[in-house]
Biopython code that builds the backbone (N, CA, C, O; Angstrom):
import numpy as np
from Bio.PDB.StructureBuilder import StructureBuilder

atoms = [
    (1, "UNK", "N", (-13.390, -29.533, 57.979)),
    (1, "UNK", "CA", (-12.279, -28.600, 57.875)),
    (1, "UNK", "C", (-11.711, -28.663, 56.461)),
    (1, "UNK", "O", (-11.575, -29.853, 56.172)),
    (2, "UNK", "N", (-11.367, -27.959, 55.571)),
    (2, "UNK", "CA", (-10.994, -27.310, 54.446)),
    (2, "UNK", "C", (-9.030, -27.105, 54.407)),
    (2, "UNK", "O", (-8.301, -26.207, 54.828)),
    (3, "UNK", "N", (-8.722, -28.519, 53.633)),
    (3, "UNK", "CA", (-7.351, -28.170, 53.960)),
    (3, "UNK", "C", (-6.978, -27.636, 52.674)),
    (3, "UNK", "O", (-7.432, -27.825, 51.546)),
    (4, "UNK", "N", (-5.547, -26.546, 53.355)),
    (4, "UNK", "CA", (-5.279, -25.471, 52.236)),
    (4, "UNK", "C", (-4.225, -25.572, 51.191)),
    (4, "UNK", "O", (-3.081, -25.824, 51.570)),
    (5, "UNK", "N", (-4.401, -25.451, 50.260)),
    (5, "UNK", "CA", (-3.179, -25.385, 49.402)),
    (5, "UNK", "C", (-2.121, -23.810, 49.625)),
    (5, "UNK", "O", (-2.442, -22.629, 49.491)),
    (6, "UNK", "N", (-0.592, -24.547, 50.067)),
    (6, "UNK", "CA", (0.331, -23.772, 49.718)),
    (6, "UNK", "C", (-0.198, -22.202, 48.456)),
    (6, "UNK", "O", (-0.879, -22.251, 47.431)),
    (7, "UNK", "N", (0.399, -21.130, 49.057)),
    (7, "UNK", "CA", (0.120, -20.192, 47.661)),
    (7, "UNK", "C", (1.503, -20.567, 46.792)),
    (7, "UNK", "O", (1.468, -20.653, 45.565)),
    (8, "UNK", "N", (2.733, -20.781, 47.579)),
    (8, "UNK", "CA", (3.787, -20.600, 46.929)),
    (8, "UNK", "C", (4.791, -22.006, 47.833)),
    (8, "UNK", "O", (5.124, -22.086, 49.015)),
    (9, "UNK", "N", (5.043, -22.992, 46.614)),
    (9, "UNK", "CA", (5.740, -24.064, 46.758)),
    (9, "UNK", "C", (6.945, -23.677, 47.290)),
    (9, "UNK", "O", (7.566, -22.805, 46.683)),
    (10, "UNK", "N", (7.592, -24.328, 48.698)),
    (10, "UNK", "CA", (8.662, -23.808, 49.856)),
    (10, "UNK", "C", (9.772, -24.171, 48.984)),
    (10, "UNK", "O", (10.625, -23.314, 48.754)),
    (11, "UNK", "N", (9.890, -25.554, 48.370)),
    (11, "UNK", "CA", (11.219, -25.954, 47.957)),
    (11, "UNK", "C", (11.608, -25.451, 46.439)),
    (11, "UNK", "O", (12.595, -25.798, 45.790)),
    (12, "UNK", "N", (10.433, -24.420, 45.996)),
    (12, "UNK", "CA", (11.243, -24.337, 44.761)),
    (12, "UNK", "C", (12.176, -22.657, 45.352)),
    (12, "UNK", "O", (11.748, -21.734, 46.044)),
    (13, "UNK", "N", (13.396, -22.846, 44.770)),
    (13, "UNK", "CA", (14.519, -21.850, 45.308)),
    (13, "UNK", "C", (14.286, -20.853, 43.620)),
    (13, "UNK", "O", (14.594, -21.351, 42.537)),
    (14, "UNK", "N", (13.751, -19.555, 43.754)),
    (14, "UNK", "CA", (13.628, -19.005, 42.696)),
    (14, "UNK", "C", (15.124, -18.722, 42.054)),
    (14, "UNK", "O", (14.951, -18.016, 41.061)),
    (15, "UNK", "N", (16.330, -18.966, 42.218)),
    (15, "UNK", "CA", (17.268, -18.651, 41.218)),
    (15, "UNK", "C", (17.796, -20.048, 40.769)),
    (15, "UNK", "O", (18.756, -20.240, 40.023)),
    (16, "UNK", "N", (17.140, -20.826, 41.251)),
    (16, "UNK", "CA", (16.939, -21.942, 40.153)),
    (16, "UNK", "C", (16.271, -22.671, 39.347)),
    (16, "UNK", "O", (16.413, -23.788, 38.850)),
    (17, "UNK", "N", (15.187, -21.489, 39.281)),
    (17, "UNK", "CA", (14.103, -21.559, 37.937)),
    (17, "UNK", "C", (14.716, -20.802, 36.852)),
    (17, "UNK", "O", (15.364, -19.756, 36.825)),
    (18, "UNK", "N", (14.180, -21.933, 35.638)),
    (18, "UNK", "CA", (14.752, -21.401, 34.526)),
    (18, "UNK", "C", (13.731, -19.955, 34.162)),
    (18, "UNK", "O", (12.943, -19.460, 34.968)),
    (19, "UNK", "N", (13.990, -19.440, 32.708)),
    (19, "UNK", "CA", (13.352, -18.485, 32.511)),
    (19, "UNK", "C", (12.055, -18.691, 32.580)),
    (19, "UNK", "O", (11.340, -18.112, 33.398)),
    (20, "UNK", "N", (11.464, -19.881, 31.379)),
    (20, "UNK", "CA", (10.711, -20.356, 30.953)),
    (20, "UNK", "C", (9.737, -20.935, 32.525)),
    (20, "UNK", "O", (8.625, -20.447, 32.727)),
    (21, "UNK", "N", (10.181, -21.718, 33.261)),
    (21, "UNK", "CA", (9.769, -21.867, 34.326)),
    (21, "UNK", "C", (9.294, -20.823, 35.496)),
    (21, "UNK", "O", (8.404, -21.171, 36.272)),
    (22, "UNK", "N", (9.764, -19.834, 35.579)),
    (22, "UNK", "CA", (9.528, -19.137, 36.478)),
    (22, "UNK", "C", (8.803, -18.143, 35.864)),
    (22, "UNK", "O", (8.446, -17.238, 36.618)),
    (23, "UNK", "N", (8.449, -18.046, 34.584)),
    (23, "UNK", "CA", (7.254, -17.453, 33.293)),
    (23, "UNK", "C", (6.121, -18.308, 33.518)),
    (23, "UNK", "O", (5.043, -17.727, 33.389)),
    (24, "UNK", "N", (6.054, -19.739, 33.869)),
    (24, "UNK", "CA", (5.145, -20.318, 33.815)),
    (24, "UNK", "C", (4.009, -20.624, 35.362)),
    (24, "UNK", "O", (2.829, -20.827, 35.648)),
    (25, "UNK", "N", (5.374, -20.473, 35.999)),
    (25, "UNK", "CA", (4.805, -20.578, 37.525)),
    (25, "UNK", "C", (3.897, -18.914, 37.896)),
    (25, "UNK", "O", (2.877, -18.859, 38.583)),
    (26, "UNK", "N", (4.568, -17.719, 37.262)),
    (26, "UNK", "CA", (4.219, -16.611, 37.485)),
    (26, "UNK", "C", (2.347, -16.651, 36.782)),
    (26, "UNK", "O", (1.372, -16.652, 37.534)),
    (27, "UNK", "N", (2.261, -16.677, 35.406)),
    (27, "UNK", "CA", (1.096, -17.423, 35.039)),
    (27, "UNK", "C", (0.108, -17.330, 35.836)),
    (27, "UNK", "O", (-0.716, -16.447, 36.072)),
    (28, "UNK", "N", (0.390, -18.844, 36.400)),
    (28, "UNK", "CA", (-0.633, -20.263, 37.187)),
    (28, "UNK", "C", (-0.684, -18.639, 38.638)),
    (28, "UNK", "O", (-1.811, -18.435, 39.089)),
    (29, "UNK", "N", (-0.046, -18.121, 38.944)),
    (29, "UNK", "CA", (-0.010, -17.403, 40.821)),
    (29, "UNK", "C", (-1.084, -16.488, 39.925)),
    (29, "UNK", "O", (-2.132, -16.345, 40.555)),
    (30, "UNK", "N", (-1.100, -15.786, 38.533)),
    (30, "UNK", "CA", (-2.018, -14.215, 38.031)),
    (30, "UNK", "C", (-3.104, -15.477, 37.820)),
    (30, "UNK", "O", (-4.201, -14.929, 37.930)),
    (31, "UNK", "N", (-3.271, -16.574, 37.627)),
    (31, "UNK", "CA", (-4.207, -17.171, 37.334)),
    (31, "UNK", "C", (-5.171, -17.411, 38.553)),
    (31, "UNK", "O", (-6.321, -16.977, 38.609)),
    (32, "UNK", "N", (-4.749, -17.916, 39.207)),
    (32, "UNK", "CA", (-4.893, -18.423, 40.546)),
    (32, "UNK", "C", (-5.600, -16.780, 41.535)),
    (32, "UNK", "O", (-6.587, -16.907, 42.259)),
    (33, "UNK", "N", (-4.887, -15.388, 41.367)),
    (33, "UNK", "CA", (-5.371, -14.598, 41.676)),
    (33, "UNK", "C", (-6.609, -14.041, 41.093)),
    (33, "UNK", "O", (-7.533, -13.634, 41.797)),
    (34, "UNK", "N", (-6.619, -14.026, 39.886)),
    (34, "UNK", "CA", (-8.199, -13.834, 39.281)),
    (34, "UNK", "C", (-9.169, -14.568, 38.871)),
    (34, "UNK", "O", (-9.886, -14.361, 37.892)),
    (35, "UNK", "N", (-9.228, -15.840, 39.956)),
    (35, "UNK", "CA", (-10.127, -16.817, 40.167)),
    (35, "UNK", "C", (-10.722, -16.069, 40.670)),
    (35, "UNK", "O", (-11.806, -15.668, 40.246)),
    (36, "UNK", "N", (-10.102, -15.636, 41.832)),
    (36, "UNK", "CA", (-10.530, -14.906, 42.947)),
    (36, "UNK", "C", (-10.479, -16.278, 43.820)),
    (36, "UNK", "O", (-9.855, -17.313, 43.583)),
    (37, "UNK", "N", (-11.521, -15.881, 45.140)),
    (37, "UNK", "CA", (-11.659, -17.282, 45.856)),
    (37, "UNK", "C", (-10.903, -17.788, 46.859)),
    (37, "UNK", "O", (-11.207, -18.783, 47.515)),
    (38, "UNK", "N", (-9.797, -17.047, 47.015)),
    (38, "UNK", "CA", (-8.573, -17.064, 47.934)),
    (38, "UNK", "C", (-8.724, -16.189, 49.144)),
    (38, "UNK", "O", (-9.306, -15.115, 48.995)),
    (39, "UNK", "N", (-8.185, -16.586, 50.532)),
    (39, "UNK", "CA", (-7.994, -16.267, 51.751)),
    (39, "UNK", "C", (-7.188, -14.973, 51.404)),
    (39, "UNK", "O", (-6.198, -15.115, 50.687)),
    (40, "UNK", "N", (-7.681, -13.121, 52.061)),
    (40, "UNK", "CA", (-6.612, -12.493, 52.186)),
    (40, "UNK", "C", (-5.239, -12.807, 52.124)),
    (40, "UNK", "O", (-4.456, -12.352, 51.291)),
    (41, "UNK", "N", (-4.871, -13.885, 53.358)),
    (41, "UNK", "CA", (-3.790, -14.248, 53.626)),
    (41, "UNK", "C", (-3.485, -14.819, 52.596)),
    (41, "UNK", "O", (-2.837, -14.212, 51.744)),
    (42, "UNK", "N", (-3.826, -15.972, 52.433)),
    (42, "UNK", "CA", (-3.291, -16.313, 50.462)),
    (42, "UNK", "C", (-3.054, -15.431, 49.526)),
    (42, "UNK", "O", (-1.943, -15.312, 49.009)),
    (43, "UNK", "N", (-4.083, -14.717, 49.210)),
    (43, "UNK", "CA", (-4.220, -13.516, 48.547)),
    (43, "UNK", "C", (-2.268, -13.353, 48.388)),
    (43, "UNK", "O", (-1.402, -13.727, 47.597)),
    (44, "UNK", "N", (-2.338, -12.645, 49.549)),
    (44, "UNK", "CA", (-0.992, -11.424, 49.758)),
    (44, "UNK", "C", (0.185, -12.881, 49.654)),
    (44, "UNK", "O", (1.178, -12.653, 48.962)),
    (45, "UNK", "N", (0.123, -13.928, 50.126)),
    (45, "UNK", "CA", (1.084, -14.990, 49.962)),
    (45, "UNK", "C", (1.222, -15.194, 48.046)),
    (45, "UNK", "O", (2.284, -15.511, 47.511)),
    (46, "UNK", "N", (0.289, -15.005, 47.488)),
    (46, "UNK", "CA", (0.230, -14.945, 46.261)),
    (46, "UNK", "C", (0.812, -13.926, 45.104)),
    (46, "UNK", "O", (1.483, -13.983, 44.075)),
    (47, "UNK", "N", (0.288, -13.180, 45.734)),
    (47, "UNK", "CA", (1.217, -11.826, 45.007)),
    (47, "UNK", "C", (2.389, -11.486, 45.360)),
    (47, "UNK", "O", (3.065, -11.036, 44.435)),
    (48, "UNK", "N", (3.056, -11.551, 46.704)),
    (48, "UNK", "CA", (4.328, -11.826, 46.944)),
    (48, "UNK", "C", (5.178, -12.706, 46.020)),
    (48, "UNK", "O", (6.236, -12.259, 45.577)),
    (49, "UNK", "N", (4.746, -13.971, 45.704)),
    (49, "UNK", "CA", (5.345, -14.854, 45.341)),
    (49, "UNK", "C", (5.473, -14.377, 43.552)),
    (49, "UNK", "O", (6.407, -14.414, 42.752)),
    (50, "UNK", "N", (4.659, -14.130, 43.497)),
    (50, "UNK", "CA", (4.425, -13.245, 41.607)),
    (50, "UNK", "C", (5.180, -12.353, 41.955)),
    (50, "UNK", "O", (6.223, -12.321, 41.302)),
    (51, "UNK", "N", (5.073, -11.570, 42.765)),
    (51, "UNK", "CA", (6.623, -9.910, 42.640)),
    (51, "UNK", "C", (7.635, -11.218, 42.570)),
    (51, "UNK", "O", (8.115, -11.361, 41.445)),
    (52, "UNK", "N", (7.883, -11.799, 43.145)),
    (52, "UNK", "CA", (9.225, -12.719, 43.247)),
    (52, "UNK", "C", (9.723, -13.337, 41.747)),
    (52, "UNK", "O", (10.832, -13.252, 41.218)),
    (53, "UNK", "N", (8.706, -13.872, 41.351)),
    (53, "UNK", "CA", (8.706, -14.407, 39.861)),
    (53, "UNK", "C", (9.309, -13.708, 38.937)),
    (53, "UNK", "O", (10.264, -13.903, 38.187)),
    (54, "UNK", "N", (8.180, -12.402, 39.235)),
    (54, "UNK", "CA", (8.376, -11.286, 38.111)),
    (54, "UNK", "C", (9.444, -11.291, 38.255)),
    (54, "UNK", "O", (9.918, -12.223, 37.605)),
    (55, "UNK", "N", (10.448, -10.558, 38.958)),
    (55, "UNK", "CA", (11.411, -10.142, 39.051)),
    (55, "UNK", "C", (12.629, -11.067, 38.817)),
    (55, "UNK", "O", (13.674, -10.690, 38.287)),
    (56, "UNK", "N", (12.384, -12.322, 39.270)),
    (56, "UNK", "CA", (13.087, -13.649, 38.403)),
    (56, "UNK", "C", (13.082, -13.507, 36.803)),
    (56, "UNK", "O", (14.138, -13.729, 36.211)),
    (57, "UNK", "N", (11.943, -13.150, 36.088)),
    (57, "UNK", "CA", (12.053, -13.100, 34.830)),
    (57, "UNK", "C", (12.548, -12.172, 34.521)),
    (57, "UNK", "O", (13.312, -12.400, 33.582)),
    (58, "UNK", "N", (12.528, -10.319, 35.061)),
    (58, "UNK", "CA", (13.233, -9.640, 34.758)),
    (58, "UNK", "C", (14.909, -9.638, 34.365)),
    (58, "UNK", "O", (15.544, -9.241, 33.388)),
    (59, "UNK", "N", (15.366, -10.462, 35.984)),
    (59, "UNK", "CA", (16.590, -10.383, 36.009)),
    (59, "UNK", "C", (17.393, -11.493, 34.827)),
    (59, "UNK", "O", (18.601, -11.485, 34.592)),
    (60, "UNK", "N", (16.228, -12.539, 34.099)),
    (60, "UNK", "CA", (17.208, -13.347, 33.521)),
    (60, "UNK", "C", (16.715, -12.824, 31.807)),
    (60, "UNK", "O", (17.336, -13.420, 30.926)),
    (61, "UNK", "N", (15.873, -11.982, 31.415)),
    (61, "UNK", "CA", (15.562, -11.343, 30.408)),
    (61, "UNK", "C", (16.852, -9.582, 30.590)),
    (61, "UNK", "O", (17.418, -9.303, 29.533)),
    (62, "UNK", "N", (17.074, -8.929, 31.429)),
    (62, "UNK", "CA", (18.132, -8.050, 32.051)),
    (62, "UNK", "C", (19.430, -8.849, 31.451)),
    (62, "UNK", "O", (20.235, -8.185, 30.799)),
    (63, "UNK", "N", (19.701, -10.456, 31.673)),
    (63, "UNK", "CA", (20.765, -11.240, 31.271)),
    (63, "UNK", "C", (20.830, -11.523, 30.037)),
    (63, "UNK", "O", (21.982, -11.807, 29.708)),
    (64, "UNK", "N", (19.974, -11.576, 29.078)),
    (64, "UNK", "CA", (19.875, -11.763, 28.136)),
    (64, "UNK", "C", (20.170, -10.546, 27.285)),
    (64, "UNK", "O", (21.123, -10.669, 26.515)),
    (65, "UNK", "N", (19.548, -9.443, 27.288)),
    (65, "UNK", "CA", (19.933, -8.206, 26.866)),
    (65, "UNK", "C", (21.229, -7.817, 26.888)),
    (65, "UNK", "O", (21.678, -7.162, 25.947)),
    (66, "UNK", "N", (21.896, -8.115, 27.812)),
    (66, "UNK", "CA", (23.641, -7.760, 28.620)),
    (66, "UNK", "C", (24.383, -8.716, 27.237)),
    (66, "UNK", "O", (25.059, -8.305, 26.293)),
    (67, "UNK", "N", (23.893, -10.250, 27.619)),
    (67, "UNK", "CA", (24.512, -10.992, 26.234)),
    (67, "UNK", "C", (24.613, -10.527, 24.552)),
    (67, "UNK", "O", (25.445, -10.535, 23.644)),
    (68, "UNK", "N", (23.544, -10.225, 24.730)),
    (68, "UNK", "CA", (23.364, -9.835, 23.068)),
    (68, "UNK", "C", (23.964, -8.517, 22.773)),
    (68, "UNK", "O", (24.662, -8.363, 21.771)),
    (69, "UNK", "N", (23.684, -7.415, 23.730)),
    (69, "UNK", "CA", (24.510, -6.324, 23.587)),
    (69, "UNK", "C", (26.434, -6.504, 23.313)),
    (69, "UNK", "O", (27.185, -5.707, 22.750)),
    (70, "UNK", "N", (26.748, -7.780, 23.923)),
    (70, "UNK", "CA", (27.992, -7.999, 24.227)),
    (70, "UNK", "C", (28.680, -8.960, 23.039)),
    (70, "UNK", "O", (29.887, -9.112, 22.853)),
    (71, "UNK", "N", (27.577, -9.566, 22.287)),
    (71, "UNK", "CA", (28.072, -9.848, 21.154)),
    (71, "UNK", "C", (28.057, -9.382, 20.066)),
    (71, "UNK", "O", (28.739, -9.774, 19.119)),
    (72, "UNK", "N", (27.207, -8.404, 20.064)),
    (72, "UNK", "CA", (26.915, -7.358, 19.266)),
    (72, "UNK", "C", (28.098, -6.579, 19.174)),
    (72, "UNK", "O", (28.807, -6.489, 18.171)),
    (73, "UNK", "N", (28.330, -5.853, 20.591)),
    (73, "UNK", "CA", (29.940, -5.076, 20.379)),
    (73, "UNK", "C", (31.022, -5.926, 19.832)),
    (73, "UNK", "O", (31.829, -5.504, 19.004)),
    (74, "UNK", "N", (31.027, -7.297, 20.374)),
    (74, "UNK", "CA", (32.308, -8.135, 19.493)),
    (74, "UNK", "C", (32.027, -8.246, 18.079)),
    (74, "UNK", "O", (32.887, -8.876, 17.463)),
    (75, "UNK", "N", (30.849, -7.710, 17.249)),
    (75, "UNK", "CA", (31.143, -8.158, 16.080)),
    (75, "UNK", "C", (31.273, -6.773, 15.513)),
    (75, "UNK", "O", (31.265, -6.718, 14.283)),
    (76, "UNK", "N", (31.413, -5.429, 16.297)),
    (76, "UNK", "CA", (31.589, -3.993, 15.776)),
    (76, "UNK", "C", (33.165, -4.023, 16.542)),
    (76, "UNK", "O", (33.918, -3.060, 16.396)),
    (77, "UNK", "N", (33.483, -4.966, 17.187)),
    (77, "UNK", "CA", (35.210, -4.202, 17.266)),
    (77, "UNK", "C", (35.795, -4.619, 16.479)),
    (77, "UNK", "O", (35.567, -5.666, 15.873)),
    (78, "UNK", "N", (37.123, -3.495, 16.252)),
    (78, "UNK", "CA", (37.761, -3.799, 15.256)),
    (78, "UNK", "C", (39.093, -4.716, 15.574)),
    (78, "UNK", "O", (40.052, -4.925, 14.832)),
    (79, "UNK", "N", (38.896, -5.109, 16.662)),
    (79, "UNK", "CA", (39.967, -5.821, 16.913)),
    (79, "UNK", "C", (39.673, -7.290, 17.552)),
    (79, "UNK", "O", (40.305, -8.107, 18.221)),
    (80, "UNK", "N", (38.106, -7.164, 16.867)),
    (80, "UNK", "CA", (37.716, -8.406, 16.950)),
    (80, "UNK", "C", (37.883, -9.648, 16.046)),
    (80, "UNK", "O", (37.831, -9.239, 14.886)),
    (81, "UNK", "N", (38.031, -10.767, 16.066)),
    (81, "UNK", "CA", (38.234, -12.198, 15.261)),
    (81, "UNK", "C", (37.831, -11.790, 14.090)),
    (81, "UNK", "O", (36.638, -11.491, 14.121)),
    (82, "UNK", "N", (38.592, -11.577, 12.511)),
    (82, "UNK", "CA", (38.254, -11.397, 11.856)),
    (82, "UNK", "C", (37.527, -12.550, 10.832)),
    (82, "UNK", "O", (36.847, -12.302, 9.836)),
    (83, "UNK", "N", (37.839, -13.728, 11.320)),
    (83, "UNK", "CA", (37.464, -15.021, 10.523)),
    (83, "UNK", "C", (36.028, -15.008, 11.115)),
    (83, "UNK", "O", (35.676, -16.182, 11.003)),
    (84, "UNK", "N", (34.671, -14.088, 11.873)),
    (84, "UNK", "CA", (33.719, -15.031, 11.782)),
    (84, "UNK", "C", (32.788, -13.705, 10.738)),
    (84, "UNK", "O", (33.058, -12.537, 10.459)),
    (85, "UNK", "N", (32.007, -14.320, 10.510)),
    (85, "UNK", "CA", (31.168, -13.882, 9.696)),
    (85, "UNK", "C", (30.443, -12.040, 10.048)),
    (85, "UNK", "O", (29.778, -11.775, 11.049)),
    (86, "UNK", "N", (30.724, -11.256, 9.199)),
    (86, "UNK", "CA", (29.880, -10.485, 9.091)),
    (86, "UNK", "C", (28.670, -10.012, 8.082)),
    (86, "UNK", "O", (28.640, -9.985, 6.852)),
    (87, "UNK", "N", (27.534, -9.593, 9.215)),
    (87, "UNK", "CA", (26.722, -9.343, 8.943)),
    (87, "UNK", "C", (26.173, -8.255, 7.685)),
    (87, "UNK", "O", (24.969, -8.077, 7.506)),
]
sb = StructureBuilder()
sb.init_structure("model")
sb.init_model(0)
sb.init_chain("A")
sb.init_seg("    ")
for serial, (resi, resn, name, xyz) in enumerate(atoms, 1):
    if name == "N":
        sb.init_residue(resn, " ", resi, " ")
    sb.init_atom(name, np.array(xyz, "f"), 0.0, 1.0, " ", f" {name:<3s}", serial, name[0])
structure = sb.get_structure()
């Protein structure tokens, strides 16, 4: 009998992967899918878990954009801190 590896580790909680982490885990699941070699059922346990990822990286790259946009406007208002440096 052929015991199976998990497609997608139970205890990791995806909103507490960092960016970098949940970039890396996404990876190893596109890696792991174009081995090929995997059970349907894995298969689809696999790509589930990559939409999941993906979308982990979206939302904290989505966060990142929001930041920079937001410091960006603080250094175009005019009623912003005039002591820090402009660009």
């Amino acid at each position: 009998m052929t015991e199976k590896t998990p497609a997608a580790p139970a205890h990791d909680s995806l909103d507490a992967l960092s960016y970098e982490e949940a970039r890396e885990q996404l990876v190893a699941v596109v890696g792991r899918l174009e081995a090929g070699g995997a059970s349907l059922e894995e298969s689809l346990a696999l790509w589930e878990r990559g939409e999941s990822l993906a979308k982990r990286c979206e939302d904290w790259l989505e966060g990142a954009r929001k930041r920079l946009a937001s410091a960006r406007d603080a250094q175009t208002d005019p009623n912003a801190d005039r002591t820090k440096p402009q660009p």
